[in-house]
matplotlib code that plots the C-alpha trace (Angstrom):
import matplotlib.pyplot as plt

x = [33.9, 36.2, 36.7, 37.4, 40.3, 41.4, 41.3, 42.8, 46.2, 46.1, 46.4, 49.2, 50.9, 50.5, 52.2, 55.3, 54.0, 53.0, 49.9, 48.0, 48.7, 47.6, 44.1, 43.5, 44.4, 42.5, 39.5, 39.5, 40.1, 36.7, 34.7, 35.9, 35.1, 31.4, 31.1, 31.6, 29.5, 26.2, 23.7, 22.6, 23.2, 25.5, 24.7, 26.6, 26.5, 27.5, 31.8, 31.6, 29.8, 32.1, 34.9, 33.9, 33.3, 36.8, 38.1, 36.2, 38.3, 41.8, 41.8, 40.6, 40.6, 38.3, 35.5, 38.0, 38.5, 34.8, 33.1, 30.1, 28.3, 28.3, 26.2, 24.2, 23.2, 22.4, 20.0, 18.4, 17.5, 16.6, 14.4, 12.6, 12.0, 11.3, 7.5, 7.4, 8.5, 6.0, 3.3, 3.2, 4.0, 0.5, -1.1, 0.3, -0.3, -3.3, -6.4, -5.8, -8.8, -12.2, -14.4, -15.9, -20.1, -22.4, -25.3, -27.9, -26.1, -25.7, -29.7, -30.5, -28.1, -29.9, -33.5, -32.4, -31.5, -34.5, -37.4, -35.3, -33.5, -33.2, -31.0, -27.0, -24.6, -23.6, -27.8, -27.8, -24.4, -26.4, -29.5, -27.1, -25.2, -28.5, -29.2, -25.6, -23.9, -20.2, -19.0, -17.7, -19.5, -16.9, -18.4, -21.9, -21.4, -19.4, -22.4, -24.6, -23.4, -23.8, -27.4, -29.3, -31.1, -35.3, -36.5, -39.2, -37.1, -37.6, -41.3, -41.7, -39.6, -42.3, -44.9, -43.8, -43.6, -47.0, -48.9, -47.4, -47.0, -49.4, -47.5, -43.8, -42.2, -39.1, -36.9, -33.5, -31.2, -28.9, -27.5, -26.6, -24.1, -25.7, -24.0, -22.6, -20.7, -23.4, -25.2, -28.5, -29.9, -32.7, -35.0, -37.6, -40.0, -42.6, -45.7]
y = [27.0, 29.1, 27.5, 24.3, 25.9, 27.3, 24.0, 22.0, 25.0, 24.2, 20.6, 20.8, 23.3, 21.0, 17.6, 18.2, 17.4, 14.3, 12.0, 12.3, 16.0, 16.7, 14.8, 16.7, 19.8, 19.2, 18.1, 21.1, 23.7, 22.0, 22.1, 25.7, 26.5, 25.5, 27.3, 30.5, 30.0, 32.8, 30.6, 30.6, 26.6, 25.1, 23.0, 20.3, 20.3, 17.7, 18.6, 18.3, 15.0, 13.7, 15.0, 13.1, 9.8, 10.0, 10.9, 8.2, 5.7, 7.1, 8.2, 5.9, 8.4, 10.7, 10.7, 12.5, 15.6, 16.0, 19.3, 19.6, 17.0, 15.0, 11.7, 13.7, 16.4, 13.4, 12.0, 15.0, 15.8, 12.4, 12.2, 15.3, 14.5, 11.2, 11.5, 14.8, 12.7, 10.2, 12.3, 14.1, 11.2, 9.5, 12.2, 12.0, 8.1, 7.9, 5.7, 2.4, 0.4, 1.6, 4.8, 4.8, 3.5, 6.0, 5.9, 5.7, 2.7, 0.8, 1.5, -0.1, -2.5, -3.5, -3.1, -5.4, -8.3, -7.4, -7.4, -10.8, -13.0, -15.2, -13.4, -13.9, -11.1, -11.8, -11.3, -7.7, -6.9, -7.4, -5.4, -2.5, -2.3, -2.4, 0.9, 2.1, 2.3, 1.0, -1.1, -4.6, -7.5, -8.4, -5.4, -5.5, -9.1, -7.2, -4.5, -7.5, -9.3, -5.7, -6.0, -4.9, -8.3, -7.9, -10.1, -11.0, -14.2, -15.8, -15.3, -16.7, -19.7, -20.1, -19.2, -22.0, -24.7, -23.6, -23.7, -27.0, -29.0, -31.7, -32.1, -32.2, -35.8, -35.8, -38.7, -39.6, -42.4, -42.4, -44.9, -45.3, -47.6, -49.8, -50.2, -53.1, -51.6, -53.1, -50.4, -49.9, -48.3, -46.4, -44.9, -42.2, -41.0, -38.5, -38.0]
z = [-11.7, -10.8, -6.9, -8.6, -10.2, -7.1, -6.0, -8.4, -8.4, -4.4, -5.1, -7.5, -5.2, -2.6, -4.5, -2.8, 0.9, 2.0, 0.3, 3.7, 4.3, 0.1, 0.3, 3.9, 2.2, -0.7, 1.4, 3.8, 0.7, -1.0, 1.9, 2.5, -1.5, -0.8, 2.2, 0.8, -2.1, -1.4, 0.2, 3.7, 3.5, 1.9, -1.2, -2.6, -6.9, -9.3, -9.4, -5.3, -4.9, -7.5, -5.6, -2.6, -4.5, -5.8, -2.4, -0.7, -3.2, -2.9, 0.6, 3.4, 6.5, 4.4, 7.1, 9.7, 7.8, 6.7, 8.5, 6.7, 7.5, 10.0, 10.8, 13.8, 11.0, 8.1, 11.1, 11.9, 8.4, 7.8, 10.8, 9.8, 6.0, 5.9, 7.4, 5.1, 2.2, 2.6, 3.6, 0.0, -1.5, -0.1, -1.1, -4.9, -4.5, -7.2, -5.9, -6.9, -8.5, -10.9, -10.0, -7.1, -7.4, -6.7, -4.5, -7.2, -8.4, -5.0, -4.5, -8.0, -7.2, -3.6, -5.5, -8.2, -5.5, -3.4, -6.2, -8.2, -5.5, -8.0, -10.0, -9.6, -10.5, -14.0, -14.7, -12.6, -14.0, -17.4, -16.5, -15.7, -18.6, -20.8, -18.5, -18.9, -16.2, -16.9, -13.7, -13.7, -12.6, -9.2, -8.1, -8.3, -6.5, -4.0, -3.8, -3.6, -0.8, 1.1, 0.5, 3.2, 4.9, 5.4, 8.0, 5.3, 4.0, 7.8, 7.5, 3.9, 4.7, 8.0, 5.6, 3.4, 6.2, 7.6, 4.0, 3.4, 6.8, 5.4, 2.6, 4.3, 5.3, 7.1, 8.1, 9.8, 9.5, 12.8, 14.7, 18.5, 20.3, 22.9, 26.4, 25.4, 22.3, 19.9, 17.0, 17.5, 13.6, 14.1, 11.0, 11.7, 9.1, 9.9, 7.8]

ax = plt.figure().add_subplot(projection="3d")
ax.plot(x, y, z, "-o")
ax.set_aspect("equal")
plt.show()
């Protein structure tokens, strides 16, 4: 408080020179206030930022008298911070989204679609909230399209065609352009 007295006598002592000469003055005499405040870097508090933003509007060659800082020292500091600002601040960040599923529920989850592949994932999301466990149904669908694939649904689907070949008709309905540009239909059935 007391160097923004001294300043502000300087100033008035100093009305008498020129308008350049008082706002260089003035400058210089802030900057030297701070500087000799007891700290092994200068800091900048409320009554000197405020004195640069009035300084920035009434004096347009403000830049040329300021010593303590200058745009080298503003990128140096800037180019060391920033990747130490964001580093803390991704590991503030708070994980976005529900709980994390647990392995016991991923396993149910996978025996569920295993034992029922029949059952979609509103049913399994049912079955697991008559057990209790509290997750939403987007993610057991997600869990259940992870679901580890058996080889066993190729061999039923063989199975099926084997136990049932006398049973099984197929047929095709195609049609083929002659040479000379005319269709040709052709209908296959096989019994």
């Amino acid at each position: 408080m007391f160097d923004l007295l001294w300043l502000c006598v300087g100033a008035f002592l100093r009305l008498f020179g020129t308008r350049q000469d008082l706002l260089e003055n003035l400058a210089l005499r802030q900057q030297l206030a701070v500087l000799k405040r007891k700290h092994r870097k200068p800091r900048l508090v409320l009554l000197d930022r405020l004195f640069w933003v009035i300084a920035c509007r009434l004096w347009p060659n403000w830049k040329n008298s300021l010593l303590l800082v200058t745009p080298e020292t503003v990128f140096r500091v800037a180019s060391y911070w920033f990747p130490v600002y964001w580093t803390m601040l991704c590991r503030v960040r708070k994980h976005v989204g529900g709980k994390r599923t647990s392995r016991q529920v991923r396993d149910l989850i996978f025996q569920m679609v295993a034992e029922n592949p029949s059952w979609s994932a509103p049913r399994i999301h049912g079955q697991l909230l008559m057990l209790g466990f509290e997750l939403s149904e987007r993610t057991v669908s997600r869990w259940m399209r992870r679901t580890p694939r058996s080889s066993e649904s190729g061999q039923r689907w063989l199975a099926f065609l084997r136990n049932h070949c006398e049973a099984i008709a197929a047929m095709d309905f195609f049609t083929v352009p002659t040479i000379t540009f005319k269709l040709l239909y052709c209908f296959f059935i096989n019994y």
